[in-house]
Structure formats: structure tokens, C-alpha cells
MOPAC internal coordinates of N, CA, C and O (Angstrom, degrees):
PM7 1SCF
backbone

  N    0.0000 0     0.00 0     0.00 0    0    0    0
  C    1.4467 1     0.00 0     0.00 0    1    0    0
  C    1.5286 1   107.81 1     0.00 0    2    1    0
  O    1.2310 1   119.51 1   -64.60 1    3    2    1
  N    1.6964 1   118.55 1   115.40 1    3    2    1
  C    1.0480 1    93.51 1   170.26 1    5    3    2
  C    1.6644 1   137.35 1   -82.70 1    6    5    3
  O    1.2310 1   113.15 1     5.91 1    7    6    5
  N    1.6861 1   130.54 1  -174.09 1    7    6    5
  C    0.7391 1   130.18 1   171.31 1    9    7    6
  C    2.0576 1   131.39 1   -24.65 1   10    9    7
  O    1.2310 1   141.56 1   108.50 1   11   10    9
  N    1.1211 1    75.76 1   -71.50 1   11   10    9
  C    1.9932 1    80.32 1  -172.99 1   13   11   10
  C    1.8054 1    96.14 1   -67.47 1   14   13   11
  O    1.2310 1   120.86 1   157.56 1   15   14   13
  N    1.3289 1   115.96 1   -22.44 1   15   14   13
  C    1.8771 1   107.96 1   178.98 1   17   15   14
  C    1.5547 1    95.28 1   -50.26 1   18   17   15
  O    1.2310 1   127.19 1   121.99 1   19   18   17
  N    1.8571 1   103.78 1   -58.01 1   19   18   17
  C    1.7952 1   109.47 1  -155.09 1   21   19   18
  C    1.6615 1    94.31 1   -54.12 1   22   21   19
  O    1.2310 1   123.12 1   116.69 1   23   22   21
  N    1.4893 1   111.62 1   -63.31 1   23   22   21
  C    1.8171 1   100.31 1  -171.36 1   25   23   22
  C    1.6581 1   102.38 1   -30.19 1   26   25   23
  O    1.2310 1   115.71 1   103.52 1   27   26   25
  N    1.5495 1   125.75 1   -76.48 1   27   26   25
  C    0.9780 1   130.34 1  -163.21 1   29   27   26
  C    1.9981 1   120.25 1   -37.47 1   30   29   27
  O    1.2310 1   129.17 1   133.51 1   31   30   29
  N    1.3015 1    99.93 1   -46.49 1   31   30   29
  C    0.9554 1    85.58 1  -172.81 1   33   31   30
  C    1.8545 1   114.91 1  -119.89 1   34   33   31
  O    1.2310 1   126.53 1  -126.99 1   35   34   33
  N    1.8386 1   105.05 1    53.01 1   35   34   33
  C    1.6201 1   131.58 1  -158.75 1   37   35   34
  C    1.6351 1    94.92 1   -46.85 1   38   37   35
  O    1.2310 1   131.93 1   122.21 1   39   38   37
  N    1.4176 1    94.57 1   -57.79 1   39   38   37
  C    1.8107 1   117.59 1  -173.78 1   41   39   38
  C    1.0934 1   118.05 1   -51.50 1   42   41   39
  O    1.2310 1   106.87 1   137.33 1   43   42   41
  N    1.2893 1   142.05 1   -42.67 1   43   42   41
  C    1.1576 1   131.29 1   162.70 1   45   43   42
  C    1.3964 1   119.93 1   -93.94 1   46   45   43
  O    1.2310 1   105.63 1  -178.48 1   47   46   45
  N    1.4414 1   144.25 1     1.52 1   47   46   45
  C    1.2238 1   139.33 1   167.26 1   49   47   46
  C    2.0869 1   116.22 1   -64.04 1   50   49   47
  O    1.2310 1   128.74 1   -42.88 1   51   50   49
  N    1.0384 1   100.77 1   137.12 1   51   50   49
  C    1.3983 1   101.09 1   177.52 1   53   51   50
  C    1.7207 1   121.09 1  -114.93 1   54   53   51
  O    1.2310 1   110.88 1    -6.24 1   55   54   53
  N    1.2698 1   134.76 1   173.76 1   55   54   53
  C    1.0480 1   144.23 1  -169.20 1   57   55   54
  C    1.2767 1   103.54 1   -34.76 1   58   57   55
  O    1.2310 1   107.67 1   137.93 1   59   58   57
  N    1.0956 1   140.61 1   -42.07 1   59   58   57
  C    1.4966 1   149.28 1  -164.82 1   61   59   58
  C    1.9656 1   117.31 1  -100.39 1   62   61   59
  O    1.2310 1   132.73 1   176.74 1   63   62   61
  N    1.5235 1    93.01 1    -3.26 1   63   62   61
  C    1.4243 1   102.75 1   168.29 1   65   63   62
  C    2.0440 1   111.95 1    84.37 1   66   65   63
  O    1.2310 1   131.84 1  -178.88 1   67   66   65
  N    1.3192 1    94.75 1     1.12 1   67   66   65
  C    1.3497 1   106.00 1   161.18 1   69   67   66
  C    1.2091 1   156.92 1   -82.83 1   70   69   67
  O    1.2310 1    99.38 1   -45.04 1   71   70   69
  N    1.3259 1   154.77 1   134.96 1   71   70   69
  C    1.2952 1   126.87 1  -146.08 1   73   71   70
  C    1.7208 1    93.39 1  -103.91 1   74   73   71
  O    1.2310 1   133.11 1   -45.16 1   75   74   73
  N    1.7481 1    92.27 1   134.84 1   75   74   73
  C    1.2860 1   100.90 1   167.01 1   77   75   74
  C    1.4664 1   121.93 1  -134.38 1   78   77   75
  O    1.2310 1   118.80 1   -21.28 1   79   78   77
  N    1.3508 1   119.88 1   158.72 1   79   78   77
  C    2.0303 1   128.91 1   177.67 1   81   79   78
  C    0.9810 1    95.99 1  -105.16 1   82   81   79
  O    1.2310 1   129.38 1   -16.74 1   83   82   81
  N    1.5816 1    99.53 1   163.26 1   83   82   81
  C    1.5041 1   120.12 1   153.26 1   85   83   82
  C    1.3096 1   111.15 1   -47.77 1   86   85   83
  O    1.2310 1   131.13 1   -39.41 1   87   86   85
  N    1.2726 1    96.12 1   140.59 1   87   86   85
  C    1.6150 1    96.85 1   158.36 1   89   87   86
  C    1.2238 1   138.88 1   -45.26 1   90   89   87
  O    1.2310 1   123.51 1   142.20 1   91   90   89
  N    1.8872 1   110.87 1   -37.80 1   91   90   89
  C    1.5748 1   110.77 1  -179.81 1   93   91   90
  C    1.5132 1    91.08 1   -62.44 1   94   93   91
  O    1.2310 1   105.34 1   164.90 1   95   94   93
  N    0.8071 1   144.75 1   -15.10 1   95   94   93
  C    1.8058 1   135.99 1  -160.88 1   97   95   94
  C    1.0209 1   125.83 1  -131.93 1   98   97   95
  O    1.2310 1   119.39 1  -162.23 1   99   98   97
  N    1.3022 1   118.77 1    17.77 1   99   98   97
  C    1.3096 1   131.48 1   148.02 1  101   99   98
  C    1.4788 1   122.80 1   -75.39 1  102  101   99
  O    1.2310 1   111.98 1   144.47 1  103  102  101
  N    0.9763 1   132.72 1   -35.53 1  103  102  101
  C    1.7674 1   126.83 1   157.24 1  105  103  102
  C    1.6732 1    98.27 1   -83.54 1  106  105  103
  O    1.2310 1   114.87 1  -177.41 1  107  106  105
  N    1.1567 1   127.34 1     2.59 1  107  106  105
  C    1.8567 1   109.64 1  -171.81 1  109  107  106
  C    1.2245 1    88.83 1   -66.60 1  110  109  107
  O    1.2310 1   119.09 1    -2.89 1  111  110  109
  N    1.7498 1   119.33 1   177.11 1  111  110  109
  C    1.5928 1   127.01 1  -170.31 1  113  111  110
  C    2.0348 1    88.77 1  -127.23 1  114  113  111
  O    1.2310 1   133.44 1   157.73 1  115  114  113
  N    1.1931 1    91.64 1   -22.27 1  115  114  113
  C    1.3252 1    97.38 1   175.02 1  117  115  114
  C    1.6858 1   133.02 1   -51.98 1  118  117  115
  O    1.2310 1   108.81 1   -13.37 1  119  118  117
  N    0.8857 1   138.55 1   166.63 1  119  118  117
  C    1.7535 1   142.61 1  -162.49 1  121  119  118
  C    1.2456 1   111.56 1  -104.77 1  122  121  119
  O    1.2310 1   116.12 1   170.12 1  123  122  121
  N    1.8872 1   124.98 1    -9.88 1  123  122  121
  C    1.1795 1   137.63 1  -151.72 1  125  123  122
  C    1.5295 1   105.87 1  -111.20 1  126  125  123
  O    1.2310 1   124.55 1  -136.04 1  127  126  125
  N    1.1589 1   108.87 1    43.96 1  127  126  125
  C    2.1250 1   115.89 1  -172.00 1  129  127  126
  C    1.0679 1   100.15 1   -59.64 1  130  129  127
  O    1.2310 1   112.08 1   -32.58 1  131  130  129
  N    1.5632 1   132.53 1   147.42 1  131  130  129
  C    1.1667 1   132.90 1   167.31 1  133  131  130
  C    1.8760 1   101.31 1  -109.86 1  134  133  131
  O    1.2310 1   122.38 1     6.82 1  135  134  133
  N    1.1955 1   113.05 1  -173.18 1  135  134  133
  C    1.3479 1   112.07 1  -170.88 1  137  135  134
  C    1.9640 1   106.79 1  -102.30 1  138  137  135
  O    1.2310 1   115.14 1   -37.83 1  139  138  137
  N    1.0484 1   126.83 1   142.17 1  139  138  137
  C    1.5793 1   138.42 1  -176.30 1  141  139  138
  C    2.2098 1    98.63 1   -51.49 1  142  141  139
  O    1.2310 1   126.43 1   166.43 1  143  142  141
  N    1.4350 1   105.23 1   -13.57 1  143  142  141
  C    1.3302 1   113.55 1  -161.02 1  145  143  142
  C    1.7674 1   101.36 1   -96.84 1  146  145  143
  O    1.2310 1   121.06 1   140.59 1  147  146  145
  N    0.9802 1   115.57 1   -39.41 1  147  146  145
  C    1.6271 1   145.79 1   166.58 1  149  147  146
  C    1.8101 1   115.04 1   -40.83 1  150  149  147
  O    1.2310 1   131.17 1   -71.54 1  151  150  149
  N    0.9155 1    96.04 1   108.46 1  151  150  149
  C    1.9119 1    98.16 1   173.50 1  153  151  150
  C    1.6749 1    94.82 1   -99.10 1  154  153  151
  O    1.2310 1   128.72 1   -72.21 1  155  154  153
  N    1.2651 1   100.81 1   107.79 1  155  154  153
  C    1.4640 1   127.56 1   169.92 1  157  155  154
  C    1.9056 1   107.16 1   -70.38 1  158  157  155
  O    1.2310 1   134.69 1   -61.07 1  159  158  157
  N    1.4482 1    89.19 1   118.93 1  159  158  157
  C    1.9111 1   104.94 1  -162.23 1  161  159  158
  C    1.6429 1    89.22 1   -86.96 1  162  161  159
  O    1.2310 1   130.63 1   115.70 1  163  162  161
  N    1.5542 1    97.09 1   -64.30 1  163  162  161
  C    1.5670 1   111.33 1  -174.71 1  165  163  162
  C    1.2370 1   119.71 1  -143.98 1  166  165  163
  O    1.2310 1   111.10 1   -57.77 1  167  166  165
  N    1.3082 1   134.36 1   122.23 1  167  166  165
  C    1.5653 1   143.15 1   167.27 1  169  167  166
  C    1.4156 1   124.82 1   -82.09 1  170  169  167
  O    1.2310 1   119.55 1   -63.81 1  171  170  169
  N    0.7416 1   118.46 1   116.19 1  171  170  169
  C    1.9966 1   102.58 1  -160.09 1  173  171  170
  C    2.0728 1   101.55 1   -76.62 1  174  173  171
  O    1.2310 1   133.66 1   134.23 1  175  174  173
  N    1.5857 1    91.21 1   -45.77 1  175  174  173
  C    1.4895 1   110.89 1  -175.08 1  177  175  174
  C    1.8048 1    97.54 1   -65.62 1  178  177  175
  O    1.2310 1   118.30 1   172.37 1  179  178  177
  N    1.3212 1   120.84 1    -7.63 1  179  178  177
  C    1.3594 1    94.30 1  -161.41 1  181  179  178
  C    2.0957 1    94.02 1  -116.89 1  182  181  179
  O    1.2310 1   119.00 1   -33.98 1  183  182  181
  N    1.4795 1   119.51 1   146.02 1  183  182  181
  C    1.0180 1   115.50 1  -159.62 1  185  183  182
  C    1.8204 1    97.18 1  -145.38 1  186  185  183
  O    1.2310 1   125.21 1   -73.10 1  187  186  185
  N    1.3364 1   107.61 1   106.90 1  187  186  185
  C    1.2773 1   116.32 1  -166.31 1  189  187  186
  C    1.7704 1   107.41 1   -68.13 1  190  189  187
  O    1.2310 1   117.20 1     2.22 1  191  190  189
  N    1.1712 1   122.93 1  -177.78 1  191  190  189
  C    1.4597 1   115.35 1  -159.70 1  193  191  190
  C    1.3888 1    93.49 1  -122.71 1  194  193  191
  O    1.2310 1   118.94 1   172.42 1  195  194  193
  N    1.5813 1   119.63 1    -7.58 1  195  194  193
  C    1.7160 1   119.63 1   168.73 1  197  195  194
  C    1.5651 1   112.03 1   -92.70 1  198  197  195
  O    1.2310 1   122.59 1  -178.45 1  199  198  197
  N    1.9294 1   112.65 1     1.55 1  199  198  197
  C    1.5600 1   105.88 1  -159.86 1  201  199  198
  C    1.2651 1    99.12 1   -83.85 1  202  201  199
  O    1.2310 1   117.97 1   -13.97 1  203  202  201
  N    1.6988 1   121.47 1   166.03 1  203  202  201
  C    1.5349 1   101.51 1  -168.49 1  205  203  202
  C    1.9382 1    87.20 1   -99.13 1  206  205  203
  O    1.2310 1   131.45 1    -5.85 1  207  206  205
  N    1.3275 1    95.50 1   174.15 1  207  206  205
  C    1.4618 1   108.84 1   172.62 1  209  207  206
  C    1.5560 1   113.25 1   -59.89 1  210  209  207
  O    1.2310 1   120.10 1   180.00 1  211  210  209

């Protein structure tokens, strides 16, 4: 990876220099990844399987 990639993408790179998501958004199909570093408040696209209707 070069240089100006790593600046670009600081936030999601991990110990190993790889880019990683949150977990909720790692299976999402969606375009809206957040970073593995990120405490996810609210996802609009994302809809838990305990939320009620």
C-alpha cells in the first residue's frame, strides 16, 4: 500500500496494515462501511433481528 493510500485510509487500517469495518458492516452489501475503530450510535440501513417492528 502506498504512502498517500495509508494517510487516506489511517481509520480503518489495523495492526497488520489492513483495512478493516465494523463488524455490523462487514456482511452489509451496502456502500456506507464504518471503520472497526467507530462505536456505531445508529445505522439506519441496519435492522437488528431483536428490534421490534
Amino acid at each position: 500500500m502506498s504512502k498517500k493510500r495509508k494517510e487516506e485510509w489511517a481509520f480503518f487500517l489495523n495492526e497488520r496494515n489492513r483495512i478493516t469495518y465494523n463488524p455490523l458492516c462487514r456482511r452489509c452489501r451496502r456502500t456506507c462501511k464504518q471503520s472497526f475503530r467507530a462505536v456505531i450510535i445508529e445505522c439506519p440501513p441496519f435492522r437488528s433481528k431483536r428490534a421490534k417492528p
